[in-house]
Steps between C-alpha positions, in 0.01 A plus 500: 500500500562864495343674149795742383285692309336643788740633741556751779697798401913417563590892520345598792610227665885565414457875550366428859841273545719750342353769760649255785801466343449136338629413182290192306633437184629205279789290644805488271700191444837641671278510832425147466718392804415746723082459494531111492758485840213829638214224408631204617622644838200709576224341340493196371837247491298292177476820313790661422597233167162641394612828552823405283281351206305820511768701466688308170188530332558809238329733595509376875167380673598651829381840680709624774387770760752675732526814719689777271783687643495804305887554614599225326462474098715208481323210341587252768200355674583438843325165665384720834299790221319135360122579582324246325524276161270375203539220232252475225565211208770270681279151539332559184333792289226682671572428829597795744690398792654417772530802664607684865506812693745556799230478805552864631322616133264303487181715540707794280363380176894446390342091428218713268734679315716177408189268446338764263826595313528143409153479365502812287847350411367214352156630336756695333698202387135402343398285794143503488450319875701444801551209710585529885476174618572561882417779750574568825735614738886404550662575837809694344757766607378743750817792472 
């Protein structure tokens, strides 16, 4: 049980990403395809329906993280910028997760960012406490 009352500070944490060119922000619904296929193939096969479910909810209970190409404004997000993912809400109120990080960012804090902008997320959706009901490490996508 995580208290949402009490937590760490999210902008540092995105500035910090930002300064190495990562993007965290709120999936949108259009991108649904592309993150559940990025999941699926380089994370876990199981979770990419979740990611779908995450992603119909309105708004969508799915973070994305990707490398930013500052050359390109388009707002296509290409599988091979995917850095990580974050669901919050899909098995049932409250709970955050499942989640992944591609295995070359894995000590980057990118999996920090995404975990923390779901909690703030939901304290601000009133959530007073979080469940994450499973921890540990996936063997995912390593480039």
């Amino acid at each position: 049980m995580v208290n949402l009352r009490v937590l760490r500070d999210l902008e540092p944490v995105l500035d910090e990403q930002r300064a190495n060119g990562v993007e965290v922000r709120r999936a949108h619904e259009f991108e649904s395809g592309v993150i559940a296929e990025w999941v699926r193939e380089k994370i876990n096969p199981n979770w990419g329906v979740v990611c779908e479910v995450a992603l119909e909810q309105t708004p969508p209970g799915c973070f994305v993280a990707y490398q930013k190409n500052p050359a390109d404004e388009s707002l296509d997000l290409p599988p091979e910028n995917i850095l990580g993912f974050a669901c919050y809400d899909v098995v049932t109120k409250g709970v955050f997760g499942p989640s992944g990080v591609r295995s070359d960012q894995q000590n980057t804090d990118v999996g920090t960012a995404l975990l923390l902008s779901c909690l703030h997320t939901m304290a601000a959706e009133e959530h007073t406490q979080a469940v994450i009901g499973w921890s540990g490490t996936t063997v995912g996508y390593s480039g």
